[in-house]
LOLUMRO-785395 format. One record per residue (C-alpha): residue number from 0; residue in three letters; x, y, z. Coordinates in Angstrom, 3 decimals. Example, Ala and Ser with C-alpha at 12.3 -4.5 7.8 and 13.67 -1.06 7.14 Angstrom:
# LOLUMRO-785395
{num=0&residu=ALA&px=12.300&py=-4.500&pz=7.800};
{num=1&residu=SER&px=13.670&py=-1.060&pz=7.140};
//
This chain:
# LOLUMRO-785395
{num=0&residu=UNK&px=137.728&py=-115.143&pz=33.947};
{num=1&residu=UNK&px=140.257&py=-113.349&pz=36.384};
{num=2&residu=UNK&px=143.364&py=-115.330&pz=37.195};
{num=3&residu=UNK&px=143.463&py=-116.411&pz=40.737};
{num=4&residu=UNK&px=146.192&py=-114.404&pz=42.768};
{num=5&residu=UNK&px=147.949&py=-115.321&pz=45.328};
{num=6&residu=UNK&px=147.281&py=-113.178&pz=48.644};
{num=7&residu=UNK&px=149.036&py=-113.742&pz=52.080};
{num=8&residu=UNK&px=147.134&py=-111.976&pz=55.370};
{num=9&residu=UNK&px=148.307&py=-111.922&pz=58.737};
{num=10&residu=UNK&px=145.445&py=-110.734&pz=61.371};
{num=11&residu=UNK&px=146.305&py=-108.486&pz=64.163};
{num=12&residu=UNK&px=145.200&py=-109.829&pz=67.764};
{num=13&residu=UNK&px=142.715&py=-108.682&pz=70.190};
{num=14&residu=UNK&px=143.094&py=-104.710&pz=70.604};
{num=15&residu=UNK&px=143.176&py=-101.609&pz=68.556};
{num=16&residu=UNK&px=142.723&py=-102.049&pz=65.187};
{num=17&residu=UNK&px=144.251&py=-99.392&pz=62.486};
{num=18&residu=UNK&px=141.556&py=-97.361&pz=60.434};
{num=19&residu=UNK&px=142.893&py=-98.786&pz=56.799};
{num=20&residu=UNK&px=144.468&py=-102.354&pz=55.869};
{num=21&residu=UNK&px=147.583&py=-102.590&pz=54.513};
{num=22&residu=UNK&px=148.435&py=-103.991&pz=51.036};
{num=23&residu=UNK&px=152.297&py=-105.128&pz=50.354};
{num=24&residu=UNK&px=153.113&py=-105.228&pz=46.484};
{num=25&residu=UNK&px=156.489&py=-107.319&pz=46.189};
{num=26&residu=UNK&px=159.105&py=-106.287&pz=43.233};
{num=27&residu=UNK&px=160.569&py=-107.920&pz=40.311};
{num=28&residu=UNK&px=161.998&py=-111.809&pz=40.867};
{num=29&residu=UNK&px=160.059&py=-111.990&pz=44.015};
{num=30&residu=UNK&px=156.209&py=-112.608&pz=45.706};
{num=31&residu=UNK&px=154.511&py=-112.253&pz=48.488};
{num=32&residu=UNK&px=156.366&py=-114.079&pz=50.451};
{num=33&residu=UNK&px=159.126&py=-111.212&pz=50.646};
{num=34&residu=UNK&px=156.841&py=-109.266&pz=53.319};
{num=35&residu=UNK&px=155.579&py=-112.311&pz=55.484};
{num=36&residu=UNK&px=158.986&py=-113.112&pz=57.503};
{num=37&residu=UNK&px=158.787&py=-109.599&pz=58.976};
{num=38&residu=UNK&px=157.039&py=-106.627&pz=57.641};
{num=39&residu=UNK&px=153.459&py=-108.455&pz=58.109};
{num=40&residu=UNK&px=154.122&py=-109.554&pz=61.259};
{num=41&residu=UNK&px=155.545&py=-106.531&pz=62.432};
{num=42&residu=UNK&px=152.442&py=-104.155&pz=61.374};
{num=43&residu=UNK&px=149.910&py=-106.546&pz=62.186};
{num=44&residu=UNK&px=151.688&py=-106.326&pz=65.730};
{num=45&residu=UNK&px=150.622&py=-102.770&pz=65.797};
{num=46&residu=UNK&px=147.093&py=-103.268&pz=64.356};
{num=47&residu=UNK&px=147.081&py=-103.440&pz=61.009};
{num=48&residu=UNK&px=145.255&py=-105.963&pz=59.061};
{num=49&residu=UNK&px=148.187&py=-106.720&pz=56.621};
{num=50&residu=UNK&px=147.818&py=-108.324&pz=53.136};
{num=51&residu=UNK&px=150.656&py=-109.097&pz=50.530};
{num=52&residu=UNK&px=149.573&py=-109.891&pz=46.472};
{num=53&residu=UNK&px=151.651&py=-112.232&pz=44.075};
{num=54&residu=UNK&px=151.086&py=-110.515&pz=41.462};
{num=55&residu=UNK&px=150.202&py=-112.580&pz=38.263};
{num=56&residu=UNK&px=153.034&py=-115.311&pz=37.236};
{num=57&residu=UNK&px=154.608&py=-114.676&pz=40.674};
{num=58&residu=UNK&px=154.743&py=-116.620&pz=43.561};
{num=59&residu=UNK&px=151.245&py=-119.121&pz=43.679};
{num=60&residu=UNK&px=149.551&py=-116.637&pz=41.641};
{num=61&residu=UNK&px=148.010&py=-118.237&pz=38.289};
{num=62&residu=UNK&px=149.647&py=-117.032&pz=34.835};
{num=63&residu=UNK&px=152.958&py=-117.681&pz=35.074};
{num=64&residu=UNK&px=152.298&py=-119.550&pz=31.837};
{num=65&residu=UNK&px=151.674&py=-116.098&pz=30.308};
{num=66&residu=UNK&px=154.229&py=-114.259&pz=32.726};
{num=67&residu=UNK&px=156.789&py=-113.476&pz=29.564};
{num=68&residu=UNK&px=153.809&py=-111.283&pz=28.239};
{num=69&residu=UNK&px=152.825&py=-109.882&pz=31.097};
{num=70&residu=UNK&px=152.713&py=-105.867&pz=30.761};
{num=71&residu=UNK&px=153.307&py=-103.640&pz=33.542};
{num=72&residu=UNK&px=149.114&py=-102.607&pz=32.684};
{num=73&residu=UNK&px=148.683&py=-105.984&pz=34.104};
{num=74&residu=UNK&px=150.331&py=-105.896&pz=37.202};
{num=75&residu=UNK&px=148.641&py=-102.646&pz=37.682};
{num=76&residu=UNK&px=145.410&py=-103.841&pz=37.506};
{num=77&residu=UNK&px=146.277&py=-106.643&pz=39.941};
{num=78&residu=UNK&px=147.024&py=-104.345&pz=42.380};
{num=79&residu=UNK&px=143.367&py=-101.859&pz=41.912};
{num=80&residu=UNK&px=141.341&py=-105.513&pz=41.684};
{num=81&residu=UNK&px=142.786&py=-106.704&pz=45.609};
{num=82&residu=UNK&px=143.224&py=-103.054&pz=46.670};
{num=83&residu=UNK&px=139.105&py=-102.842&pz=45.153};
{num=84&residu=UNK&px=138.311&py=-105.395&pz=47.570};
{num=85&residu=UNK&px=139.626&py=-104.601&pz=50.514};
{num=86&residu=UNK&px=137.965&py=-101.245&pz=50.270};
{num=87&residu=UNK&px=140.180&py=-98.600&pz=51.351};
{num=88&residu=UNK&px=144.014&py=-99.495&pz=51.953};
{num=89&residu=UNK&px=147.186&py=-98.498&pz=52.225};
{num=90&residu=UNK&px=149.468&py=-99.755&pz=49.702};
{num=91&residu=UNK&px=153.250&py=-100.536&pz=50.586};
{num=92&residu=UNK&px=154.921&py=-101.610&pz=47.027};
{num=93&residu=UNK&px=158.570&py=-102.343&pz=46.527};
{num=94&residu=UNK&px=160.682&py=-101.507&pz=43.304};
{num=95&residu=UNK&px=158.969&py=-102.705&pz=40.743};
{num=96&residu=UNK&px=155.544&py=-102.903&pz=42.336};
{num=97&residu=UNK&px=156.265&py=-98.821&pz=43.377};
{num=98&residu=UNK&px=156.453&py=-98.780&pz=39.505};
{num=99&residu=UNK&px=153.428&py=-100.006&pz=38.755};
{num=100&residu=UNK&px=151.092&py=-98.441&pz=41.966};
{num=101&residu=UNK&px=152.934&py=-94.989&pz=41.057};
{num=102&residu=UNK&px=151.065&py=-95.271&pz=37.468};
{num=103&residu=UNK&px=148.196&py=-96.556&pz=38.719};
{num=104&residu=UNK&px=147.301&py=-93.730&pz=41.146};
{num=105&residu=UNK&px=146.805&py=-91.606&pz=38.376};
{num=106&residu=UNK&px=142.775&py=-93.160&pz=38.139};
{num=107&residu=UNK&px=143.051&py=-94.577&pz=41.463};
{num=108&residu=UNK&px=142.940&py=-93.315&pz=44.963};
{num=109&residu=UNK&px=143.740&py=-95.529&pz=47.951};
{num=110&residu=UNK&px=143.923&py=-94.164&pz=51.080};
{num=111&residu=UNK&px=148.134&py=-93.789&pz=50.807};
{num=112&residu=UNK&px=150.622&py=-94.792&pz=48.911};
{num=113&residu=UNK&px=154.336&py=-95.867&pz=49.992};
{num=114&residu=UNK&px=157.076&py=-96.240&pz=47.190};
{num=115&residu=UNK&px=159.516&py=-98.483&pz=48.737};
{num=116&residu=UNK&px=163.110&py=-98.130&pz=46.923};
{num=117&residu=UNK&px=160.710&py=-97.623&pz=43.545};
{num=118&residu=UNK&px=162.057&py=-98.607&pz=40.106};
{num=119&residu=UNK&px=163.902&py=-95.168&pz=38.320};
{num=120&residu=UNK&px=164.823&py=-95.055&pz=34.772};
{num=121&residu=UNK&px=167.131&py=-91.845&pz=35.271};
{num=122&residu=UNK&px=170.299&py=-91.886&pz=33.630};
{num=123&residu=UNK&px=171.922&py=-91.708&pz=37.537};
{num=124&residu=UNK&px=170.555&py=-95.026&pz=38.415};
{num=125&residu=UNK&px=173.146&py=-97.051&pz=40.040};
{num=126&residu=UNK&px=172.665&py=-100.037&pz=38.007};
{num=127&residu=UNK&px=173.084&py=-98.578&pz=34.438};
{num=128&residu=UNK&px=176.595&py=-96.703&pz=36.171};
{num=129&residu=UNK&px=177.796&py=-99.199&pz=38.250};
{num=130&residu=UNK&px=176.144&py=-102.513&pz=37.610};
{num=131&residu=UNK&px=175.762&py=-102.805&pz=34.008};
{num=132&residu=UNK&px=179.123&py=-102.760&pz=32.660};
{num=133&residu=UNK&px=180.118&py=-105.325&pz=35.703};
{num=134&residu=UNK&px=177.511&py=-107.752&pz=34.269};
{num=135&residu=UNK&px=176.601&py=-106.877&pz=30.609};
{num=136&residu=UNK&px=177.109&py=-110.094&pz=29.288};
{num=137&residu=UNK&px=173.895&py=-110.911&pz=32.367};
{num=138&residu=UNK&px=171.785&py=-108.054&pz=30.283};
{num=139&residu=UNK&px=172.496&py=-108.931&pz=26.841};
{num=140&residu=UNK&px=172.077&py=-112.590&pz=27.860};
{num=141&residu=UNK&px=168.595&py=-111.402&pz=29.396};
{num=142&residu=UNK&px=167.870&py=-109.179&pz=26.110};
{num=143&residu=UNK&px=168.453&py=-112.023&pz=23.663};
{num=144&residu=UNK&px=166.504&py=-115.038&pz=25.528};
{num=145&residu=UNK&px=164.115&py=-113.301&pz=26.678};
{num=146&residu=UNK&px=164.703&py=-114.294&pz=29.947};
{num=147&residu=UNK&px=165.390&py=-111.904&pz=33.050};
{num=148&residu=UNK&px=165.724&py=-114.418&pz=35.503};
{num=149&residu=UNK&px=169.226&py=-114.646&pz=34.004};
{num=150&residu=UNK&px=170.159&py=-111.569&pz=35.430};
{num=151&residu=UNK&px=169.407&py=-112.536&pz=38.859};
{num=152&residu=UNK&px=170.095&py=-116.421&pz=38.618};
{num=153&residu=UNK&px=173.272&py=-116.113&pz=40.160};
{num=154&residu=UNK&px=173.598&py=-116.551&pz=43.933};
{num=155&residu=UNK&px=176.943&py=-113.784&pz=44.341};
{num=156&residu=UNK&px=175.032&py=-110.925&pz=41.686};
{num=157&residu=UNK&px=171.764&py=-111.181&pz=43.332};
{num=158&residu=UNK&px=173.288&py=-110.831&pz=46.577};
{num=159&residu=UNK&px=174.897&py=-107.599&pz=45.547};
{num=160&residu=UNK&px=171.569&py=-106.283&pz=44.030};
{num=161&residu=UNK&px=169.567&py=-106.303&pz=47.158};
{num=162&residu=UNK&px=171.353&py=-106.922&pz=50.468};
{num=163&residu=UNK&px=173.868&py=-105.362&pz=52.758};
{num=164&residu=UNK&px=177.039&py=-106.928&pz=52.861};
{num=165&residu=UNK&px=176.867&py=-107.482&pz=56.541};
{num=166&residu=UNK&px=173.812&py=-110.127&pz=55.683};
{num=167&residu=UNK&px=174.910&py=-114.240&pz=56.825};
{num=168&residu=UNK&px=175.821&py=-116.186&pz=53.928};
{num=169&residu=UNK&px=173.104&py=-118.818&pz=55.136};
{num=170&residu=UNK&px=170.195&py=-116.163&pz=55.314};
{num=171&residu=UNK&px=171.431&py=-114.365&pz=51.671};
{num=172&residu=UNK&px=171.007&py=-118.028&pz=50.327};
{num=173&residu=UNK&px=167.449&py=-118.549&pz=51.755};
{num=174&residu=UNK&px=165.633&py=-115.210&pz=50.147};
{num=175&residu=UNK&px=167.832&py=-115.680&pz=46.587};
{num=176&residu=UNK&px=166.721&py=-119.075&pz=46.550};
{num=177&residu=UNK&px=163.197&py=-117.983&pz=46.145};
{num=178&residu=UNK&px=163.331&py=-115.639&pz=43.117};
{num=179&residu=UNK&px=161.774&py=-116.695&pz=40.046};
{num=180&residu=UNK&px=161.648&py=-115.177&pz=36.689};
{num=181&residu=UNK&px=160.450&py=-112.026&pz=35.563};
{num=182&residu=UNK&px=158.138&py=-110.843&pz=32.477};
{num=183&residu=UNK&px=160.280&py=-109.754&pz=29.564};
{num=184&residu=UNK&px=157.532&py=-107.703&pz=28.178};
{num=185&residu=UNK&px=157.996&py=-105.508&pz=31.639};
{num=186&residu=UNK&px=161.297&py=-105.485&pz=31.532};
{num=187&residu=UNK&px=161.218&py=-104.210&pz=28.007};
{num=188&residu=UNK&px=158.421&py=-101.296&pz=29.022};
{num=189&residu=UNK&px=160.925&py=-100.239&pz=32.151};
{num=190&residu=UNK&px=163.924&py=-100.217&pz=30.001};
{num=191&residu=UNK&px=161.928&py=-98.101&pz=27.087};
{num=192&residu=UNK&px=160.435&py=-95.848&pz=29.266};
{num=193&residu=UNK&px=156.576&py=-94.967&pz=30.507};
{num=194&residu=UNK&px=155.235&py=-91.836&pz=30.229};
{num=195&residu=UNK&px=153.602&py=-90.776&pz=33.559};
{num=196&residu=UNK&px=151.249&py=-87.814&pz=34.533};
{num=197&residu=UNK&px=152.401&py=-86.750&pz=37.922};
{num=198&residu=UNK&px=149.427&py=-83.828&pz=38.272};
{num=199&residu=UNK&px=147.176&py=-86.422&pz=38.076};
{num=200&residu=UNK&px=147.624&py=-88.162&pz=41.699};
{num=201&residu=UNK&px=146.137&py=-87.081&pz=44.570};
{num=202&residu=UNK&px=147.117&py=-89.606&pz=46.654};
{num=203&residu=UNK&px=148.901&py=-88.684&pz=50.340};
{num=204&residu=UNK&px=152.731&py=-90.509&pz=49.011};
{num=205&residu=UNK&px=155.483&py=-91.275&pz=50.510};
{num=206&residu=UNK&px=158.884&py=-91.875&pz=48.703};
{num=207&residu=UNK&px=161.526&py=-94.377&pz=50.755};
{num=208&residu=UNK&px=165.068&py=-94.423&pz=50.044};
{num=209&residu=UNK&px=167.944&py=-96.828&pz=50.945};
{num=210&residu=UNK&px=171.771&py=-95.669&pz=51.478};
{num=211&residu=UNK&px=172.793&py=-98.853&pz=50.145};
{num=212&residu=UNK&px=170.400&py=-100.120&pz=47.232};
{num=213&residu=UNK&px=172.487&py=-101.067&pz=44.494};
{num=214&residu=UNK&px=169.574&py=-100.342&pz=41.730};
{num=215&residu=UNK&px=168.517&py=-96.939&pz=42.432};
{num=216&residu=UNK&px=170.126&py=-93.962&pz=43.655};
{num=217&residu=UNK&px=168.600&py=-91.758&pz=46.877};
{num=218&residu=UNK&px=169.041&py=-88.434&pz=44.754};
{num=219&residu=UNK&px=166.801&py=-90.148&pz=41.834};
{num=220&residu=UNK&px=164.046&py=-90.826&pz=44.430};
{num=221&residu=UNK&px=164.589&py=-87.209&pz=46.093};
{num=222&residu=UNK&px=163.736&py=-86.113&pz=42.088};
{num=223&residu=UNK&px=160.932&py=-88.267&pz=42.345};
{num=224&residu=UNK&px=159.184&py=-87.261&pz=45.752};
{num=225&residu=UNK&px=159.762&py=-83.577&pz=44.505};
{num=226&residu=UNK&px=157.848&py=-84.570&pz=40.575};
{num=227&residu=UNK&px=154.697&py=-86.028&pz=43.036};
{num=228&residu=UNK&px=154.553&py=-83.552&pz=45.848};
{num=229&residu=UNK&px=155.265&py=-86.532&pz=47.800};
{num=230&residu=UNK&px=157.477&py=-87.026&pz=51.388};
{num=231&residu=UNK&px=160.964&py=-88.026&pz=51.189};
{num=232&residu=UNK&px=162.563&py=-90.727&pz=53.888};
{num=233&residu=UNK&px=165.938&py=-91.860&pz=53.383};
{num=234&residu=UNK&px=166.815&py=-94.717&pz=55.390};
{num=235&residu=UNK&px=170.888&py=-95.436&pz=56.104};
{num=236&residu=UNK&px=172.781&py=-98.760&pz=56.130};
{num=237&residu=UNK&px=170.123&py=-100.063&pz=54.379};
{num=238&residu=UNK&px=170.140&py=-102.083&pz=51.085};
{num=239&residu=UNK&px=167.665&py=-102.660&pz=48.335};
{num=240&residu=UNK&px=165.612&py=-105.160&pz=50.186};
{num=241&residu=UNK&px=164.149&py=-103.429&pz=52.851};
{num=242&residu=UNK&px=161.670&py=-105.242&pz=53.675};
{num=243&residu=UNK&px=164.550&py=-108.845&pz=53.750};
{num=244&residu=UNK&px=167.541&py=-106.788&pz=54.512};
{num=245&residu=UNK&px=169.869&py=-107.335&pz=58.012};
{num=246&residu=UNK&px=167.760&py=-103.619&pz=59.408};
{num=247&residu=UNK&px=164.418&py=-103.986&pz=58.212};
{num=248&residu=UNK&px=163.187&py=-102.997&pz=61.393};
{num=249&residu=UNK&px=164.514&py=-99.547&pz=60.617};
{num=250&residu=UNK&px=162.142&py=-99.304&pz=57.269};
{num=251&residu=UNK&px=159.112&py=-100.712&pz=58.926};
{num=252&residu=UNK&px=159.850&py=-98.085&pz=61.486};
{num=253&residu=UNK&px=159.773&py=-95.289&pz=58.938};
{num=254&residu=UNK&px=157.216&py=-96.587&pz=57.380};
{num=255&residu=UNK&px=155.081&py=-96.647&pz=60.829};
{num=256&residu=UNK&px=155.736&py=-93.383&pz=61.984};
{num=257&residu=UNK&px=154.893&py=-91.600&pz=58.660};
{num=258&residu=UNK&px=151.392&py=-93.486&pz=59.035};
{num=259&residu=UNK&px=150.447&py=-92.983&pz=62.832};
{num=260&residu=UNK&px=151.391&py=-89.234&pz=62.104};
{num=261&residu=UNK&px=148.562&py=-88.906&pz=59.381};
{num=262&residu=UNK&px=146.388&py=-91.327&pz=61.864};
{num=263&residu=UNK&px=146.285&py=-94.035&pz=59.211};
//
């Protein structure tokens, strides 16, 4: 029996409607609930029927019993099973989610495909320069548990990972209070590596940037757009979390305009 997933919607109002829904895929250590205090709103506002997944073991998504398991094959399929039944979206995924939809396109065609500040493995990542040696007792600590949360479990180092510095201490607090663990099997896969067959998608893709994130670098995602014939955005004075961070209106912007110019 399929686990029951968690899936947030927000209904535009009377008016124009958009062509395609929208599907948000959250990241690693978050849920749905990262797109709901803005980006759903937002789009929705502009006629989009907008709807966000927990993917399994996150958020109020069953199988967070089996979340330490969970493989990224998983979270892939979580995302063609909603995306299935809502026919024809776009899909909007985040970091870790962009990891997951950017494998799955390769035998699966939605009608487009945003990679929000997408998960990189490239040696010029900004975390394996900058933020591993800062917190490698975090990783090892992570590697030898089992347990990923412990790399984000800390108020001060999860602020650095995802928001500006110009973000209120109060509203910081509020979005790092709700991350939750993470699968170790995942983290393992994204650590080792997955092999990926970039001829294979079709999809229209676009590839989103931020000056700021602490993870991943705008020149590895320029790589990346280039490796998937994909556009490239890059989006200033903005950190990791686009979709939480202090300018988010400048991403969902981006993110707009891309889509009204392809009349989706």
């Amino acid at each position: 029996m399929a686990l029951r997933l968690e899936v947030l919607e927000s209904v535009p109002e009377a008016g124009e409607r958009r062509p395609h829904p929208l599907l948000f895929v959250h990241g690693a250590w978050h849920g749905a609930w990262c797109w709901q205090p803005h980006f759903m709103p937002w789009f929705s506002a502009r006629g989009y029927h907008c709807h966000a997944v927990s993917l399994r073991g996150h958020g109020e998504s069953e199988g967070a019993e089996r979340l330490r398991s969970t493989r990224i094959r998983d979270f892939m399929s979580d995302i063609r099973r909603v995306g299935d039944e809502l026919g024809s979206p776009v899909v909007i995924a985040h970091s870790l989610g962009a990891l997951a939809l950017r494998l799955l396109l390769e035998d699966w065609r939605p009608a487009a495909a945003i990679l929000l500040c997408p998960y990189m493995r490239e040696a010029n990542s900004r975390w394996l320069k900058e933020l591993l040696p800062r917190h490698v007792g975090r990783v090892l600590g992570a590697l030898m548990t089992g347990n990923p949360y412990l790399l984000v479990c800390n108020h001060a180092v999860a602020r650095q990972l995802f928001f500006s510095k110009d973000m209120s201490e109060e509203q910081a607090s509020q979005w790092t209070a709700r991350l939750q663990n993470e699968s170790f099997f995942t983290f393992m896969e994204m650590l080792r590596g997955l092999s990926s067959r970039p001829e294979r998608v079709t999809t229209p893709m676009l590839v989103v940037s931020a000056e700021h994130d602490a993870l991943f670098a705008p020149e590895s995602h320029e790589v990346l757009a280039r490796r998937y014939r994909a556009d490239f955005r890059f989006l200033p004075d903005l950190a990791h979390d686009a979709m939480l961070d202090t300018r988010w209106e400048v991403a969902a912007r981006c993110v707009f305009d891309w889509l009204d110019q392809r009349g989706l």
